[in-house]
MARVOLO-598541 format. One record per atom (N, C-alpha, C, O): x, y, z; residue in one letter. Coordinates in steps of 0.05 Angstrom, whole numbers, plus 5000, padded with zeros to 4 digits. Example, Ala and Ser with C-alpha at 12.3 -4.5 7.8 and 13.67 -1.06 7.14 Angstrom:
BEGIN
526448865156A524649105156A526449345156A528549345169A525749555142S527349795143S525850015157S526850235161S
% end
This chain:
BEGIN
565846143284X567846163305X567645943325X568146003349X566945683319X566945413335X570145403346X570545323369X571845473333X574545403352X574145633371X574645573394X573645793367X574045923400X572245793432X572745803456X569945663415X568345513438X570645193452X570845063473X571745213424X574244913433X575645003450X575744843469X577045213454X580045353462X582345353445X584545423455X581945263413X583045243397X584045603385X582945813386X586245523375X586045833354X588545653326X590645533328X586745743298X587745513274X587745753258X586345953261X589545723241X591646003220X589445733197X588845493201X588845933175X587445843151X589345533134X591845533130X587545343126X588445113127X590545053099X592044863094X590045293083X592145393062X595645473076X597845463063X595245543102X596745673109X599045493121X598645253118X602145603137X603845423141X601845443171X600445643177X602345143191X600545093204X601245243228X603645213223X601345333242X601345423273X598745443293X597145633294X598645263306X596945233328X597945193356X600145113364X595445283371X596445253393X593845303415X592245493416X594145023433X590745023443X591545053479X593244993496X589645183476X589545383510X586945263516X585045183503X587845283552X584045253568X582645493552X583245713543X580645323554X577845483548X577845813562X577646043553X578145673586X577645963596X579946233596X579346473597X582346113597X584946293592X584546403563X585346633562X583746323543X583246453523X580946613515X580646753495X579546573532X576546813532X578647033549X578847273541X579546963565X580947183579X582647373563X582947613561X583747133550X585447373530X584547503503X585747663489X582347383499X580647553479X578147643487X576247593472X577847723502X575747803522X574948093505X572648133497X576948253500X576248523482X576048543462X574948733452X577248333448X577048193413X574148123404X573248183382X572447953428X570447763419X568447933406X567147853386X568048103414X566248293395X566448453364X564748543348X569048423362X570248533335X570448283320X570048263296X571248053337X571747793311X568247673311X567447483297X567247763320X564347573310X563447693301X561547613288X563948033300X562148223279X564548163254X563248043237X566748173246X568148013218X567247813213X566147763191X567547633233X565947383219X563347353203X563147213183X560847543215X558747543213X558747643180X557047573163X561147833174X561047893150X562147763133X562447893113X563347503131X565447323119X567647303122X569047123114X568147533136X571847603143X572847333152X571447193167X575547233144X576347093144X579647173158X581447283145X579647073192X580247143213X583146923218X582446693219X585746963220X587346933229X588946873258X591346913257X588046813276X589646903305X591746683315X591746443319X593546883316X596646713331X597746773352X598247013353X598246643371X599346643389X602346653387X603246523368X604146773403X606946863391X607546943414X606447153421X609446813435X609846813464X608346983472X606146923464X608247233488X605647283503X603847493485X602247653496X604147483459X602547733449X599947513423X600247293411X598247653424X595747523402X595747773388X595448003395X596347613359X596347713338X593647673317X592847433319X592347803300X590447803287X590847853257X590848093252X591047693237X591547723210X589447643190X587947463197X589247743167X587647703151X588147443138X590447393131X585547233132X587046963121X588046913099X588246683092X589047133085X591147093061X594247063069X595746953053X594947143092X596747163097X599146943111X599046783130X601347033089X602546723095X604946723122X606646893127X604546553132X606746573163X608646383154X607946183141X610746433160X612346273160X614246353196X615246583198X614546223213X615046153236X616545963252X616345923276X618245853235X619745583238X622645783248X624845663250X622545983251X625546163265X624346403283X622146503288X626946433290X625546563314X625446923306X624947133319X626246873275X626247133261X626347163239X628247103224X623147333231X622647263202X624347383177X625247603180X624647283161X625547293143X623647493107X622047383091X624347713107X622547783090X624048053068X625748223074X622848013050X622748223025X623948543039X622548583060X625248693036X625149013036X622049073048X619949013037X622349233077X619449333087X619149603096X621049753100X616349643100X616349873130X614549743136X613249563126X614649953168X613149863188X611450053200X612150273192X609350073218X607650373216X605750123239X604549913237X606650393267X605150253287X603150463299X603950693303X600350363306X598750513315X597550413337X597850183343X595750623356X593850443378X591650403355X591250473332X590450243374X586750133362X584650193380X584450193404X583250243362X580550323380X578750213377X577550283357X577049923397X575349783382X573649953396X573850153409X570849723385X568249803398X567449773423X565149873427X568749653448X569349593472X571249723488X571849593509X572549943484X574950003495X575350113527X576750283538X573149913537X573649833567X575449843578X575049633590X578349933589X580249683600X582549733596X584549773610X581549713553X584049713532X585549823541X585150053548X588549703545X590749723546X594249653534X595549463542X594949783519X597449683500X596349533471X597949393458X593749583464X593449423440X594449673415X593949913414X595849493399X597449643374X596349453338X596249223330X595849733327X596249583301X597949513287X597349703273X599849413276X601949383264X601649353236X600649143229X602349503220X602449463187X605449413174X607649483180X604649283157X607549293147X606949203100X605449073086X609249393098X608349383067X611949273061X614149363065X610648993047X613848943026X613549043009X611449163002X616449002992X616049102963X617948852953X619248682966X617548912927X619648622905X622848752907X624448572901X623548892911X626349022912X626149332927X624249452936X630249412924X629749702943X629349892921X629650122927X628649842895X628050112881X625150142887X624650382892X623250002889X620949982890X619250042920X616850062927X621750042933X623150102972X622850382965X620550472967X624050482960X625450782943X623250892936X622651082949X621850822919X620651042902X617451072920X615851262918X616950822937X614550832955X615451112977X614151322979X618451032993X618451223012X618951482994X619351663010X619051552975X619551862965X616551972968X615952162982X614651802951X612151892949X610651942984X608952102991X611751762997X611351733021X611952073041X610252203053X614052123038X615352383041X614252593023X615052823030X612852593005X611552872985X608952823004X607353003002X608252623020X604952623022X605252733053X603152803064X607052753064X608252763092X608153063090X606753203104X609953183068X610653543069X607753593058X607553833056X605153453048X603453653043X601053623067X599053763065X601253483082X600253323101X598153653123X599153833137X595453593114X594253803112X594553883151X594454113160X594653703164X594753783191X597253933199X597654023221X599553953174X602654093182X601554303175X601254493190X600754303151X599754533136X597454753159X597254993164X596354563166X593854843183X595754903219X594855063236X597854753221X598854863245X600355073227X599655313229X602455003207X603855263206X602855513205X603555723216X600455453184X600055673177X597355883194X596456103188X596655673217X595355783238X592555803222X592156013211X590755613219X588855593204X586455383223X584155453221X587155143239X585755053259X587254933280X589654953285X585254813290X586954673323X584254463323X582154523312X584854233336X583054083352X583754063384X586054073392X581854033399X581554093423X581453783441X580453603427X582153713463X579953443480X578053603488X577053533509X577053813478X574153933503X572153843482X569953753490X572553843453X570453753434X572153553420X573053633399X572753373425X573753143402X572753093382X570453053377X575153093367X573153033330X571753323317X570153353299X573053503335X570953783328X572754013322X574254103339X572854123296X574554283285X574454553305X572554583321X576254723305X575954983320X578555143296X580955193298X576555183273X578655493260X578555713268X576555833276X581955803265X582956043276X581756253252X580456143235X582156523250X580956643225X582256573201X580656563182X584456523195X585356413169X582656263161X580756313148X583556033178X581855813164X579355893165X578155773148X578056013175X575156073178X575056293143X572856333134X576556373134X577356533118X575856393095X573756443084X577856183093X577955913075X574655723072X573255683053X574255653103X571955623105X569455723089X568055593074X569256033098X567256183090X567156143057X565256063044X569756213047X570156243018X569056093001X567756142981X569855863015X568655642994X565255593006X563955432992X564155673023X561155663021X561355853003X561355782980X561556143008X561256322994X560556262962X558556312948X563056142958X563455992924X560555882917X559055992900X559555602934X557455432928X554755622932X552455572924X555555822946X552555952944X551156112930X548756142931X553656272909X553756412889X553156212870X551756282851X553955972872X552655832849X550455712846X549355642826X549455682877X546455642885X544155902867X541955882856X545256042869X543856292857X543856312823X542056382808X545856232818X545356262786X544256082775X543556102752X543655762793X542755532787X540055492795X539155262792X538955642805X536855612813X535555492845X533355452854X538155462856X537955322879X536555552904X536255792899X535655422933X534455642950X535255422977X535155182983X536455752992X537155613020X535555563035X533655723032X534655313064X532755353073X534355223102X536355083101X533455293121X534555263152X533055143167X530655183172X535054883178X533654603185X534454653219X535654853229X533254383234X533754413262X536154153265X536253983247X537654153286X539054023293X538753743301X539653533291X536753823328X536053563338X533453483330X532053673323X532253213327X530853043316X530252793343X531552703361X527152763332X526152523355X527552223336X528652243314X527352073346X528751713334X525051693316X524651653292X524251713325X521051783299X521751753269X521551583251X523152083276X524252113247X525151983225X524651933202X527651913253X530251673237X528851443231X529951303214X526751363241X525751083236X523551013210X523250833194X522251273216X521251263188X521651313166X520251223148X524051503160X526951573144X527251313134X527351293110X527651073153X529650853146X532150823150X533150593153X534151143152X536251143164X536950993195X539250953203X534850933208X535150883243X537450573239X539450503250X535250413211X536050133212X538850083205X540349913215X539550303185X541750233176X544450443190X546850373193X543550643196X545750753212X545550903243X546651103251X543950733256X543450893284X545950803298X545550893321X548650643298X550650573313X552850893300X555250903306X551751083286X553351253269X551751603285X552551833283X549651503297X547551743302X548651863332X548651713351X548951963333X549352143363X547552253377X546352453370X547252103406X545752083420X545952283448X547852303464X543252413445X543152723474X541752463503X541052223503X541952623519X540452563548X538152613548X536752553567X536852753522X534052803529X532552463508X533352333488X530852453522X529652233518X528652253485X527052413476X530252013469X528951923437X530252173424X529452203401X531652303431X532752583405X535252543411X536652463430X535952693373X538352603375X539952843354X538753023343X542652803352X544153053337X543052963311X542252733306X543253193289X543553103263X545052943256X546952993270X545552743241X547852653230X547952563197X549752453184X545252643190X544852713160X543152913144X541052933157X542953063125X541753133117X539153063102X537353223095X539252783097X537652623084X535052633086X533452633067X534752643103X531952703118X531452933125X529553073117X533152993143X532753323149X532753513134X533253733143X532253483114X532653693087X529153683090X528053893086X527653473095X524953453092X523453593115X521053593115X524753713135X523553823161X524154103166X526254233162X520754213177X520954443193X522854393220X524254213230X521854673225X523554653252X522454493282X523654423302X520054493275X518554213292X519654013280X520153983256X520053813308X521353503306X519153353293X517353273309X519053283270X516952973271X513753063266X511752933273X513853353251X510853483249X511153513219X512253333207X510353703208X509753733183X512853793166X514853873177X512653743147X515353783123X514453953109X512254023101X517654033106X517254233084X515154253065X513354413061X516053953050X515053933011X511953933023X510254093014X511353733044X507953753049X506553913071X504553853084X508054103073X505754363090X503154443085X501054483099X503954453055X502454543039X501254353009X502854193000X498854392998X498654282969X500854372948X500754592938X502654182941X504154312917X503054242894X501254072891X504254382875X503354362842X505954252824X508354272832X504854122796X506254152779X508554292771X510854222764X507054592774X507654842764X510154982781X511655162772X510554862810X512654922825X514854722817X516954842822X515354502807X517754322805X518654402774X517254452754X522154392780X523254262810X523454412832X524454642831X522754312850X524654532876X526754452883X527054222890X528854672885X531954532896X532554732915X532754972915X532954492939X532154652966X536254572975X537154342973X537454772982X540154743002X539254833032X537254943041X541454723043X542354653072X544954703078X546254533065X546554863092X548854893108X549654763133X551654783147X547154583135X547454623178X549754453177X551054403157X550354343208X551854233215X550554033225X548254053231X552253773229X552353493226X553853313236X556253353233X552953093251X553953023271X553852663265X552152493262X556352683264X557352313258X558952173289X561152273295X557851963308X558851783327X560651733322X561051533336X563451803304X565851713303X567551613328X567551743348X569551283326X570651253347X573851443346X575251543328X574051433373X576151523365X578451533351X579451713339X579151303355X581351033334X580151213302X582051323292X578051253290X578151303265X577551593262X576251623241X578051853275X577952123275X581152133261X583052003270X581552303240X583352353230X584052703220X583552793198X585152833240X584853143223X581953143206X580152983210X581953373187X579953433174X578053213165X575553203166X579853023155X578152783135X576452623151X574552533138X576552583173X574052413189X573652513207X575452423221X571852753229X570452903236X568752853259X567552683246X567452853284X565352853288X562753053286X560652973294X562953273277X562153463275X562953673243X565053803242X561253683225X562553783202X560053953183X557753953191X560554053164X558754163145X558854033118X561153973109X556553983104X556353973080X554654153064X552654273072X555854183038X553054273019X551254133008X550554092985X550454043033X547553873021X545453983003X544554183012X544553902982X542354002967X540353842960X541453632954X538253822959X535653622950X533653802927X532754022925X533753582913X532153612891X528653492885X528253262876X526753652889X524453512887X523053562852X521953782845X523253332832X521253342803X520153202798X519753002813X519353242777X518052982761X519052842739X520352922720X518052572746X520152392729X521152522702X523452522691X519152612696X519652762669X523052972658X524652992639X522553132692X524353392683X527453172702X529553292701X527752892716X528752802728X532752842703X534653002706X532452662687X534152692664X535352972662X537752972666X534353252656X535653452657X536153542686X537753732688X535153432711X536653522727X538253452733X539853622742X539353152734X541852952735X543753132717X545553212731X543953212693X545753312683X546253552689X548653612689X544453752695X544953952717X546553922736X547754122743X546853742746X547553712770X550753682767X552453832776X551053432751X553053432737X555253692725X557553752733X553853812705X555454002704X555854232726X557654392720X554554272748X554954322766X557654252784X558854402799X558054062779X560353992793X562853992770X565153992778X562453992756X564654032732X564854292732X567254352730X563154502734X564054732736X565654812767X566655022771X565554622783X566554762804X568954632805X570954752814X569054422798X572754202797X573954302773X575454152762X573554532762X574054592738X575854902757X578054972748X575254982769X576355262781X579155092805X581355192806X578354832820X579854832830X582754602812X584854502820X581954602800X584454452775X584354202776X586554092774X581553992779X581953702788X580853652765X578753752756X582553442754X580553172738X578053032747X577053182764X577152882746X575152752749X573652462737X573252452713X572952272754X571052162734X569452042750X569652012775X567151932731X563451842746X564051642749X565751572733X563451472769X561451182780X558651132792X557651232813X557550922770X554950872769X553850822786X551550792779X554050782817X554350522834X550950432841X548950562846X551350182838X548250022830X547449932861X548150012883X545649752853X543749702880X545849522901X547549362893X545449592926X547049492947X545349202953X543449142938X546249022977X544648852987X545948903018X548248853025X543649023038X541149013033X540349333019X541849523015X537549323013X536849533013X533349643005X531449483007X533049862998X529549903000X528649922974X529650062958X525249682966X524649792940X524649582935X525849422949X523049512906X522849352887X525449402879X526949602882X525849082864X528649112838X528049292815X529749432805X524549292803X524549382773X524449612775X524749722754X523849822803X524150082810X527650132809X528650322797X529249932823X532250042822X532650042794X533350242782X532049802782X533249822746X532650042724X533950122705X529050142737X529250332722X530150592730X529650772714X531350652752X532950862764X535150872755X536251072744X536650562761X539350552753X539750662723X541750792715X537150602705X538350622681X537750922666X538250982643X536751052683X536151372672X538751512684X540051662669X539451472705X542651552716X544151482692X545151672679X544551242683X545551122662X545651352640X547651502642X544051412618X542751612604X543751912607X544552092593X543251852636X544652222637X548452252634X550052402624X548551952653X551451992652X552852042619X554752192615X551251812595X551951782569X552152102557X554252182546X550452232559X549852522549X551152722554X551452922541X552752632587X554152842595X556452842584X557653062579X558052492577X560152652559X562552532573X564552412564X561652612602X564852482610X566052292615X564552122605X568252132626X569451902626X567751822655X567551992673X566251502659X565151372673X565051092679X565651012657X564850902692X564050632693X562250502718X561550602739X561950292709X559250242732X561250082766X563349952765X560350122780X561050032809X558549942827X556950052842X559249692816X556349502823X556049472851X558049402863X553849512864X553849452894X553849592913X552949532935X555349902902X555650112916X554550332920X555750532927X550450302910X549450502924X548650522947X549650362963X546250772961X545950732977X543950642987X542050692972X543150523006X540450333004X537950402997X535850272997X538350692990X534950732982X534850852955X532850982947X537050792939X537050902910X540450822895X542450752908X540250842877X542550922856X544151162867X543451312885X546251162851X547951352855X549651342839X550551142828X550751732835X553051762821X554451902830X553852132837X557251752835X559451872858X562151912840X563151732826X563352222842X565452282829X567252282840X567052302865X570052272829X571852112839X573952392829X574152432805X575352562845X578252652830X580152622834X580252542857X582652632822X585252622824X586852792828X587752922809X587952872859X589253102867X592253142856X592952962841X593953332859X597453462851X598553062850X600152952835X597452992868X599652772868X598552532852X600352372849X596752472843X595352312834X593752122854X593251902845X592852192882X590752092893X587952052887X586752232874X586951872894X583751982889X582452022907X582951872925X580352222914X577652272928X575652272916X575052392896X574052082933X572052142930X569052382944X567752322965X568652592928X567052752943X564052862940X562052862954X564652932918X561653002901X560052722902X561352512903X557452722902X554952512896X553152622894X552552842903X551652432877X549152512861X546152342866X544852282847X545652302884X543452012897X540652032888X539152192899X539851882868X536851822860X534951672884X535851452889X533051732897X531551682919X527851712900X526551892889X527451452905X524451352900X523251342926X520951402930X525151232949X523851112977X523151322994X521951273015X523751532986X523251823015X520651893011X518851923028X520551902990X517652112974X516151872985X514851963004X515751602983X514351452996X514051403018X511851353027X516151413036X515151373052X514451593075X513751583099X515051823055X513552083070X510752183062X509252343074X510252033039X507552003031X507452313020X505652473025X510052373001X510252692980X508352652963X508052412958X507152782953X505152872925X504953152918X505053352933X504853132894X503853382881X502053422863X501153192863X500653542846X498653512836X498853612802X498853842794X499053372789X499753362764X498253542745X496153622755X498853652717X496953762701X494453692694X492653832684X494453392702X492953202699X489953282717X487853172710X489953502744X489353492759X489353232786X488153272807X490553022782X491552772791X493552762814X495552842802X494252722835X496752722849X498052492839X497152292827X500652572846X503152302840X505352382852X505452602864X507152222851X508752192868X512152332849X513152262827X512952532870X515752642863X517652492860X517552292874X520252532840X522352392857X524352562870X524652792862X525452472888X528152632889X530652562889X531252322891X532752792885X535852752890X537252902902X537253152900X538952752921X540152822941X542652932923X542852792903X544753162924X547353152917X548153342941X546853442959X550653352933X552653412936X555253532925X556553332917X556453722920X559453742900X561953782923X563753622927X561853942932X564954002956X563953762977X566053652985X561753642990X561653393004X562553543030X562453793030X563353443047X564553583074X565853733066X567553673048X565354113082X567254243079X569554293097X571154473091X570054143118X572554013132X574153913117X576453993112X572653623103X574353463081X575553633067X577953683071X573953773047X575353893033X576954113027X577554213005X577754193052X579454393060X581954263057X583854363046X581954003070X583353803074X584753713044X587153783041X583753583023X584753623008X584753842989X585253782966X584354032993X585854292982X588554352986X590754362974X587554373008X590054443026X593654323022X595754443025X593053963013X594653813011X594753792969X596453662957X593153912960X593853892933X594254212923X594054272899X594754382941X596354532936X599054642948X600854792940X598754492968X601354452982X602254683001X604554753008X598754783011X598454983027X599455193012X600455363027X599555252989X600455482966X597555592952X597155612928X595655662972X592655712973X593155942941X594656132937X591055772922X590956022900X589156342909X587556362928X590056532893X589656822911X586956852918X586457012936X584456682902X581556782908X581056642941X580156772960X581556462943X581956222972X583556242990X583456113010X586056452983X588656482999X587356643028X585656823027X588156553047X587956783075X589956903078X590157073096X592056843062X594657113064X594957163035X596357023020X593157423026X593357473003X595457683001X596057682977X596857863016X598158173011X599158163043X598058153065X601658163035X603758273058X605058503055X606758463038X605058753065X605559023062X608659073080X608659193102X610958983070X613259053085X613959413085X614259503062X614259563102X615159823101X618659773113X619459623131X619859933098X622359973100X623260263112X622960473099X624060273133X624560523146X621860603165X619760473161X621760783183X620060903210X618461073194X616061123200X620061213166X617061433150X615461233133X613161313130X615861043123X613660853108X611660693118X609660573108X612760703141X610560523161X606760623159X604960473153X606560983167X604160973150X603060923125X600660863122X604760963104X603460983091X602860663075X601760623054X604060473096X604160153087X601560153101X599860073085X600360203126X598160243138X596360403118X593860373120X597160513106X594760683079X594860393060X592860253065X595960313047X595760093028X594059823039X592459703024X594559773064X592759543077X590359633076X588659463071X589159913081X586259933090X585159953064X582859883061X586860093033X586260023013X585559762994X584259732973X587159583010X586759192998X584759133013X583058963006X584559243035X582359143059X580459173042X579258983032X579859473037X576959633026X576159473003X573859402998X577759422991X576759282964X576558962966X575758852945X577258762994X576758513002X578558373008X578458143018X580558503002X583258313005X583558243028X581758313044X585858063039X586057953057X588858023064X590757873062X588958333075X592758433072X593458513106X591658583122X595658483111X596858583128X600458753122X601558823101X601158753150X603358993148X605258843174X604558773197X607158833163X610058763184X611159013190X611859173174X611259033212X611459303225X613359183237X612459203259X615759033240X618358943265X619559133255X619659203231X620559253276X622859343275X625259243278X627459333271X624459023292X627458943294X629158703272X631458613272X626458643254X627458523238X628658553207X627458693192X630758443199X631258593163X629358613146X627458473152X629258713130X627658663101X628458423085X626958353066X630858273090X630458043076X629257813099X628257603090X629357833115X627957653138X624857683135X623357483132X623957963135X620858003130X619557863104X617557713104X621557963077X620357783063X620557473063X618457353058X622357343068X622357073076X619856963097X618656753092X619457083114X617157063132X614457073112X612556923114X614657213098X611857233087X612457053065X610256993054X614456933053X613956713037X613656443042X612656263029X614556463061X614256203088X611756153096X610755933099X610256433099X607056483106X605756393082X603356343085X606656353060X604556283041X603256513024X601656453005X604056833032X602257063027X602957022990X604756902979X600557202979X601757092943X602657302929X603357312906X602757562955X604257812948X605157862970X604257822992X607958002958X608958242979X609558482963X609958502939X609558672981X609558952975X611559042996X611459013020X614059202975X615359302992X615759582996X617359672979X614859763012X614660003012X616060183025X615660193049X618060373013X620960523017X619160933015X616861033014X621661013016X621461263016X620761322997X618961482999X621161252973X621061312943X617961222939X616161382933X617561032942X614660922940X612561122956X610661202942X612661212982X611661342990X611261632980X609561802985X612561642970X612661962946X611861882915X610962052900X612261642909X610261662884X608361542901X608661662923X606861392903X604461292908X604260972901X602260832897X608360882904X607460572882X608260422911X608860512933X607960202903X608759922918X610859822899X611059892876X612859592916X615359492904X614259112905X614858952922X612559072880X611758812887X613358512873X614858512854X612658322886X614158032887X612057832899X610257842916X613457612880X610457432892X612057182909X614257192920X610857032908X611656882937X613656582926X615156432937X612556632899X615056502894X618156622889X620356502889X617656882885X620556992886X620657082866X622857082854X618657172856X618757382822X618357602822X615957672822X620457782822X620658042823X619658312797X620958432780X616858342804X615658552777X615458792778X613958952766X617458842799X618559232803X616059392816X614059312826X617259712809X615259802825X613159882803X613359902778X610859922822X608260032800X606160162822X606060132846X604360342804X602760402818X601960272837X602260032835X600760382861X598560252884X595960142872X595359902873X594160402860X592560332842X591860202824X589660082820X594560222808X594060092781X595059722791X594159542777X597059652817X596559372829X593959292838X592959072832X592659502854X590459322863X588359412839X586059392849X588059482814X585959382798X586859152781X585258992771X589459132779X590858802766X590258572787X589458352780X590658672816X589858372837X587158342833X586358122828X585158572834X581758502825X581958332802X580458142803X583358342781X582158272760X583857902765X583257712750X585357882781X586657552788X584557532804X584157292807X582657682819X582357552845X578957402841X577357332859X578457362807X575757152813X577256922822X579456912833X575856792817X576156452822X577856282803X576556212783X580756202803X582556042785X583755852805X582855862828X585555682798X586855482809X589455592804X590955472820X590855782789X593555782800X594055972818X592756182821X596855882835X597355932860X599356192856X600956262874X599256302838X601756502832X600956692809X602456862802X
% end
C-alpha cells in the first residue's frame, strides 16, 4: 500500500485508468476508518481498488472493470442491494454503505434470478419465526436468540432427536463450564488463531466459551485437571464418546449477525471422540452414518469434502498425510458421493465437512467430522495399552445438526415454515362449532396433550368457522379438528389437514392412535 504513503489512489493497471492524487494528509483523512481494513486485505493478497467519484470513495475488487468517461454508466440488466458496513473500527462511522450490484447477459436471465430471488424472500426464516411467533431478537442481548415457546418447542425437539441417538450410539453426556482462564485457550492453540473471535469478561484473563474444542476436555475447574486425565485410563475403556450441549459464545460484529445463521450466542451438538488408532477407521464411519441417518429423516441430500491441511497450521506434514489418508479410507467405504477440498481444514487436523442441498437447491454446510492428533499432545492424553505401555489417543471432534440456531434456520426455510408433524409446534387445532362443543373440544386438547401433542382450541366467538380454519392454516397447524354437536355425541372429530384435505369424521381415538403412529420422525409436512 506505498500509494497511500504518496497521496496517490491507482485502479489496477489492467484497468481503464482513473486517478486522482490528493494531499497526503486530506486523504488519510478520508480513509482514516478504511486504513485498518485495507492493510489487513492487503496483508492477505487482496487486491484493492479505490476511486474517488466527486465526494464519495469507493472500494472495489481489482477485477473490476470501470469504465467512467460519462457521467452515467452504462451497463447490462442489474440489481442493486444496499447495506450499512460494519468495520473493525466503527468509531465515528457514519453513512458508510455497501453497494452490490449483480448483472446478467439478458432480461430472461434478469427474470429467472429475481423469481428465485422472491421464493428465497417468502421462505426467509426470520418472516417465518415472526409469523409464526417462534423468536425475537432483542438490543438488550445482541446477536442473542430469545424463543417464544413455539420455537423453544422446535428447539428442544431437535436436541431431543440427537440425544436419543446419543443413546443408541453409544454416546454419554457430560457438563462443561462456561468461562475459562486465556491458559486454556493458549495451550489449546485456539488463543493464536482465534482469540479476535473469543469473548471477553471484566474479570481478569477469563473468558466466555466460544468453542467446544477444548472445553469438551475440562472439569468444571478452569485450567486444572481434564476429564480424559483425572484419572489412569485403559485400553479397555476406548472409545469414549463424550457430548456437550452448553452454550457458546462467538465476538461477532455487528455488520455480520444475521437472524439465526450468524449468532453471538448459540448451541451445538458438540461430540468428541477419544480411540485408538486402531478402532479410529470404524469410528469415522460411525460417525458418518450417523449423520446420514439423521439427513435422512429431515429429507436432505448430501455430500463429503475431504478438506486437507490448511497453511498455517499444527504438526508434522507426515502426521497430516497419514491422517488425511485414513479419513480418505473411511470416506471410500462409506459409499457416498465425495471430493477432496484442499486447504480447508482446520489447523490442527483434517476434516470431513458435509455439505446438503435444501427445497431450493442451496447448499449448507453443517455437519463435520475433525481428526485431531494435536490436542492429545498437547494435553499430554495417555492411556495404557494391552501392551501394558502408555500411548497416545487420537481424537475426533464432530458434529451433525452443527448450530442449533443455524439449523432451525434452515429448516425452517426448506420447509417453508410447513414444520413436518414430529417438529411441528402447531400440531392440532381443535375448532368447536357452537357454545355446547366448546367442552368437549377442551376434552380432545387434554387428550393430544396427554399423549404429547402440541394441540390447542379456538374458542372466538366471534369468529366463523371458515375464518377459524383459515387461521389455523395460516398458522401452519398440520391438523384441524372440527368439532359440532354430532361429534360431541359420537365421540369423533371432523378432521382436515392444513393443506386443505378433507378425511371426514372419525373416531377421536381411533385419530389420535393414527397421529401416534405419523408422529415418529419423517420429513413430510402433511
Amino acid at each position: 500500500m506505498d500509494y497511500l504513503g504518496k497521496g496517490e489512489m491507482l485502479t489496477n493497471r489492467d484497468l481503464n485508468k482513473f486517478v486522482h492524487k490528493m494531499e497526503r494528509d486530506k486523504l488519510f483523512m478520508c480513509m482514516e476508518h478504511f486504513r485498518d481494513l485495507l492493510f489487513k486485505l492487503m496483508k492477505h493478497g487482496t487486491n484493492i481498488t479505490c476511486c474517488l467519484l466527486y465526494f464519495s470513495i469507493f472500494l472495489f475488487s481489482a477485477t473490476l472493470s470501470l469504465s467512467l468517461s460519462h457521467s452515467v454508466l452504462s451497463v447490462p440488466p442489474f440489481s442493486v442491494q444496499v447495506s450499512p458496513v460494519t468495520l473493525t473500527n466503527p468509531v465515528g462511522m457514519s453513512g458508510v454503505m455497501r453497494v452490490m450490484g449483480v448483472a446478467f447477459p439478458g432480461e430472461m436471465e434478469r427474470e429467472e434470478w429475481e423469481r428465485e430471488q422472491e421464493e428465497t424472500r417468502k421462505r426467509d426464516h426470520r418472516r417465518i419465526g415472526k409469523d409464526q411467533e417462534l423468536f425475537f431478537f432483542n438490543d438488550v442481548s445482541p446477536g442473542s436468540c430469545f424463543f417464544l415457546p413455539k420455537g423453544a418447542h422446535i428447539y428442544n425437539t431437535l436436541a431431543d432427536f440427537i440425544k436419543t441417538e446419543y443413546r443408541r450410539r453409544g454416546f454419554h453426556e457430560v457438563v462443561t463450564p462456561t468461562l475459562y482462564s486465556t491458559a486454556l485457550w493458549e495451550r489449546s492453540g485456539h488463543w493464536e488463531h482465534y482469540s479476535e473471535n473469543i469473548t471477553h469478561t471484566p474479570l481478569h484473563s477469563v473468558l466466555l466459551c466460544p468453542t467446544h474444542c477444548s472445553g469438551l476436555l475440562n472439569n468444571s475447574s478452569l485450567c486444572s485437571s481434564l476429564m480424559f486425565e483425572q484419572r489412569v485410563r485403559s485400553w479397555r475403556e476406548l472409545p469414549l464418546r463424550w457430548a456437550d450441549f452448553g452454550a457458546l459464545h462467538r465476538n461477532e460484529l455487528s455488520g455480520a449477525l444475521g437472524g439465526l445463521t450468524r449468532v453471538r450466542r448459540f448451541c451445538q451438538d458438540d461430540a468428541h471422540i477419544f480411540c485408538t488408532p486402531e478402532q479410529l477407521e470404524e469410528e469415522i464411519i460411525a460417525c458418518l452414518d450417523f449423520v446420514r441417518s439423521v439427513y435422512r429423516v429431515f429429507g436432505f441430500s448430501f455430500h463429503c469434502l475431504l478438506s486437507t491441511r490448511p497453511t498455517p497450521c499444527l504438526g508434522e506434514p507426515a502426521l497430516w498425510d497419514h491422517a488425511e489418508q485414513q479419513l480418505e479410507r473411511s470416506l471410500q467405504q462409506f459409499g457416498e458421493r465425495w471430493q477432496f477440498n484442499p486447504g480447508d481444514g482446520a489447523f490442527y487436523g483434517p476434516k470431513i465437512d458435509i455439505q446438503i442441498k435444501d427445497a431450493i437447491g442451496r447448499q449448507h454446510q453443517c455437519a463435520t467430522i475433525q481428526l485431531d492428533f494435536q490436542l492429545p499432545i498437547r494435553f499430554d492424553l495417555q492411556y495404557v495399552g494391552g501392551d501394558g505401555e502408555t500411548h497416545r489417543p487420537v481424537m475426533v471432534h464432530r458434529a451433525v445438526l452443527g448450530s442449533l440456531e443455524r439449523m432451525i434456520a434452515i429448516l425452517a426455510e426448506n420447509f417453508s415454515g410447513k414444520w413436518p408433524l414430529w417438529l411441528s409446534p402447531a400440531q392440532v387445532m381443535i375448532i368447536p362449532v357452537g357454545g355446547g362443543s366448546e367442552s368437549y373440544a377442551q376434552q380432545v386438547v387434554r387428550q393430544f396433550r396427554e399423549a404429547g401433542f402440541m394441540a390447542d382450541a379456538d374458542d372466538d366467538q366471534g369468529a366463523t368457522l371458515n375464518k377459524k380454519i383459515r387461521s389455523a392454516q395460516l398458522a401452519q397447524y398440520n391438523y384441524i379438528f372440527v368439532v359440532g354437536e354430532k361429534e360431541c355425541v359420537s365421540g369423533t372429530v371432523n378432521v382436515r389437514t392444513r393443506g386443505g384435505k378433507q378425511l371426514g369424521r372419525r373416531l377421536t381415538e381411533k385419530v389420535l392412535e393414527e397421529r401416534l403412529d405419523l408422529a415418529p420422525r419423517s420429513n413430510h409436512t402433511d
